[in-house]
Wavefront OBJ file of the C-alpha trace (Angstrom):
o trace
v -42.044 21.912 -15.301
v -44.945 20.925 -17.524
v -44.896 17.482 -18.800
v -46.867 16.440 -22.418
v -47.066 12.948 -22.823
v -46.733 10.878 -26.616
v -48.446 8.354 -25.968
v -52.670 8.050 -27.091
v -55.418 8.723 -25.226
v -56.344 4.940 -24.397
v -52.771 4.663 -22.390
v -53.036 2.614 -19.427
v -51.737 4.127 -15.897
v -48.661 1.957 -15.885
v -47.548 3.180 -19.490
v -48.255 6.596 -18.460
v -46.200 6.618 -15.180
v -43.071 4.622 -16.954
v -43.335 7.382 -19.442
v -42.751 10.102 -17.162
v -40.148 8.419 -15.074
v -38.071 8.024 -18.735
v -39.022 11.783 -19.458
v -36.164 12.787 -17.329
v -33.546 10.631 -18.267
v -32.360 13.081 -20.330
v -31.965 14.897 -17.193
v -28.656 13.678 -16.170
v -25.767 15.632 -16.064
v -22.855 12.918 -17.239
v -21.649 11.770 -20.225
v -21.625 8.137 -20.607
v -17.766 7.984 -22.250
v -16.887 9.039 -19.106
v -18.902 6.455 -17.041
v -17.172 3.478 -19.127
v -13.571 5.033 -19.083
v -11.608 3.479 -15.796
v -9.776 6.872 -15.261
v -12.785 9.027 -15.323
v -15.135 6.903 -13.776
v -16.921 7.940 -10.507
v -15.439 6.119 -7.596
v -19.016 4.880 -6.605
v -19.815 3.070 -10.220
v -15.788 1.584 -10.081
v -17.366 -2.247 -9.042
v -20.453 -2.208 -12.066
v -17.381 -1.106 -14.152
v -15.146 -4.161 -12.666
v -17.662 -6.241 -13.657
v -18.846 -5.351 -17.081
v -15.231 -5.349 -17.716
v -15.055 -9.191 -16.619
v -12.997 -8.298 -13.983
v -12.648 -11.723 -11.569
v -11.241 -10.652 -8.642
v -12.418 -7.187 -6.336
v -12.233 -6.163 -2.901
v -13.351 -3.407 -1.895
v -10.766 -2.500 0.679
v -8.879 -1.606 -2.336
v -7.333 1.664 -2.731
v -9.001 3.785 -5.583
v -5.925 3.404 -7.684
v -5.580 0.037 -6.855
v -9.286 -0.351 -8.618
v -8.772 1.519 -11.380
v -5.556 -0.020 -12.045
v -6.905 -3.643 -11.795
v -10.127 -2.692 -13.976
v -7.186 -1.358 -16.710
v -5.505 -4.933 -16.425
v -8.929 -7.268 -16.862
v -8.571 -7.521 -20.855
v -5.086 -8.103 -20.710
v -5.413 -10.963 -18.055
v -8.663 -12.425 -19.584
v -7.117 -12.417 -22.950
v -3.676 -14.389 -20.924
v -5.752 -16.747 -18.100
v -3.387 -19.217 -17.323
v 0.029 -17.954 -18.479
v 2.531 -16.430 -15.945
v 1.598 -13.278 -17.367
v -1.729 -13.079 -16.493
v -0.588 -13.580 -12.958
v 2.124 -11.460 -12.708
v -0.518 -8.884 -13.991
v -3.141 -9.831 -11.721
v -0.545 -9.500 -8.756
v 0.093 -5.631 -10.167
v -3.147 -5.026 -7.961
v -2.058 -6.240 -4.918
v 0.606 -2.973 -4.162
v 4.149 -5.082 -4.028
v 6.832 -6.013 -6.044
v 6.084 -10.082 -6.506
v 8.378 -12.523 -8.540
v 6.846 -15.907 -10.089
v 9.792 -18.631 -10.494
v 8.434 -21.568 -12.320
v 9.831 -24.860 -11.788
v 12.057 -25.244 -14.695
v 13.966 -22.380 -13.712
v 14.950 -22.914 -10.111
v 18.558 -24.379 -9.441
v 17.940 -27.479 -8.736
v 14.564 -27.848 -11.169
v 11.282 -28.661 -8.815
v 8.970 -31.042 -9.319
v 6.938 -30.371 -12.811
v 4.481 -27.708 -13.548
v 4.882 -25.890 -10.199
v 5.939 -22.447 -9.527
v 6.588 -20.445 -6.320
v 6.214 -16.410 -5.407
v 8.193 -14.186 -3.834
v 6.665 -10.766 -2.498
v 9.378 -8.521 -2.128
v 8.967 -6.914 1.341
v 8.231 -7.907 5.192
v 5.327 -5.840 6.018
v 2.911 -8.513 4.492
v -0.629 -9.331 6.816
v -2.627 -11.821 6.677
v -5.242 -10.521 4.636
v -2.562 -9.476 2.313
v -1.011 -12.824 1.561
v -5.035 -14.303 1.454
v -5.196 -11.384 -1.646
v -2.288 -12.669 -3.310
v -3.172 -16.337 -3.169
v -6.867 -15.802 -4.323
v -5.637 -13.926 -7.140
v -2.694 -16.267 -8.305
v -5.501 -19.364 -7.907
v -8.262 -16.928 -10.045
v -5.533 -16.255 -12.899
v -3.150 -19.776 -13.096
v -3.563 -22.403 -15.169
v -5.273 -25.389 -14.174
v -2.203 -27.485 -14.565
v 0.274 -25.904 -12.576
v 0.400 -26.229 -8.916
v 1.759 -23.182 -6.234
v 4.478 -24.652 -4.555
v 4.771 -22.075 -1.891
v 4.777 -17.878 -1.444
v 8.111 -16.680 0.357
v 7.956 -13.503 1.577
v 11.810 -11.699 1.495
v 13.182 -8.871 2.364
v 12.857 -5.348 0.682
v 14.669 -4.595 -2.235
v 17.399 -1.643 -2.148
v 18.368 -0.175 -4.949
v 19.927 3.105 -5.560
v 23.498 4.317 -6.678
v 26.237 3.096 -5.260
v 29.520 5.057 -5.930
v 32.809 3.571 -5.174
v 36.302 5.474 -6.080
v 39.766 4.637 -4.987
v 43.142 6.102 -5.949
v 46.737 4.945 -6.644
v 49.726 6.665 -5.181
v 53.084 5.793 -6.340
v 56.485 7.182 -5.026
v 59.787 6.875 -6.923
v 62.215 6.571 -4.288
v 65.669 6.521 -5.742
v 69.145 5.935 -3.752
v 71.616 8.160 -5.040
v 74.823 6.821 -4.161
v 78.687 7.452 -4.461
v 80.448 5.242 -6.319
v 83.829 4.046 -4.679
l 1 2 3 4 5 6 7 8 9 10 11 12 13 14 15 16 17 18 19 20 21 22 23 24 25 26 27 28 29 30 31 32 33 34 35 36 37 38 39 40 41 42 43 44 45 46 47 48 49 50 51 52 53 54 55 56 57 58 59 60 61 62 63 64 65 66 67 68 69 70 71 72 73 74 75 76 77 78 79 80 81 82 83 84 85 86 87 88 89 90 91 92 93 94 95 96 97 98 99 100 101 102 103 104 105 106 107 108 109 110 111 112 113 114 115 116 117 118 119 120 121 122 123 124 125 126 127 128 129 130 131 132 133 134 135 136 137 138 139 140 141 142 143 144 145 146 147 148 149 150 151 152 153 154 155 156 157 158 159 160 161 162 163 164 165 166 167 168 169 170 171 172 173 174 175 176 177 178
C-alpha cells in the first residue's frame, strides 16, 4: 500500500510519522454506534464504556450480563443518587432478589433515617455481601444510615391449587305409623 502524504515539503519527522499513523484510522472495521451501545459493545471495551457512562461501581468478576445490565442502569441511578430507588437499582447488579425497608415502615418504626436489606436467598459469600454493601454505601443518601443486611431464605412461589368437595346424604326414616 502506497502512502501520499498532505502535508508540505518543510514537514518535520514527527508531523510526518503522526500523519501516517492517522492514515489508517480509517482502517478499522467497527462502527462507533455500536462501540457506545451497552448491548452491542465488545466485551473487552465494557469498563471504558462503564466509565464514560459515569458508572460508580465495577468489578470485574462480574458476569457479562451483569455489566451490561449495570452500564444500562448508570443514568437512571445518577439521575436518583440518594433515593431508595437508586439503590434498589444499583442492587439489580448484584444477581438477587434484595428488599430495602426504611425505618418508617417497619412495625415497630426504627430509629430515624435508617433502613435495613434483605437479600432473598442463603447462598450469599462473603464477597457477595462486601458487593452489596459497597454498592448500597456508593448509591444512599448521605443522611440515612444502614441499620443492618439480613439475609433470608429463598422465596417460593408458584401455583398452589387446593380443591375440596361436599358430600351430603339424605337419610330419611320411613316409618309405620301406629
Amino acid at each position: 500500500m502506497t502512502f501520499q502524504s498532505l502535508l508540505p515539503p518543510n514537514a518535520t519527522q514527527d508531523e510526518l510519522a503522526q500523519e501516517m499513523v492517522h492514515s489508517h484510522v480509517g482502517d478499522v472495521l467497527f462502527d462507533v454506534r455500536d462501540v457506545k451501545n451497552p448491548d452491542t459493545c465488545p466485551p473487552d471495551i465494557l469498563p471504558w464504556l462503564a466509565w464514560e457512562f459515569g458508572v460508580t461501581w465495577w468489578d470485574n468478576q462480574w458476569t457479562e450480563e451483569q455489566k451490561r445490565s449495570n452500564i444500562k442502569n448508570a443514568a437512571a441511578v445518577n439521575k436518583t443518587r440518594g433515593t431508595l430507588g437508586a439503590v434498589k437499582q444499583s442492587l439489580a447488579s448484584v444477581g438477587y432478589s434484595i428488599n430495602v425497608i426504611e425505618w418508617f415502615s417497619e412495625t415497630p418504626q426504627a430509629d430515624p433515617y435508617t433502613f435495613r436489606v434483605e437479600v432473598i436467598g442463603n447462598s450469599i459469600t462473603k464477597d457477595t455481601l462486601d458487593k452489596i454493601y459497597s454498592q448500597i454505601i456508593d448509591t444512599k443518601n448521605c443522611r440515612s444510615w444502614l441499620s443492618s443486611i439480613d439475609i433470608g431464605p429463598n422465596d417460593i412461589a408458584g401455583v398452589c391449587y387446593v380443591g375440596g368437595a361436599v358430600v351430603a346424604t339424605l337419610k330419611a326414616e320411613i316409618g309405620t305409623s301406629e
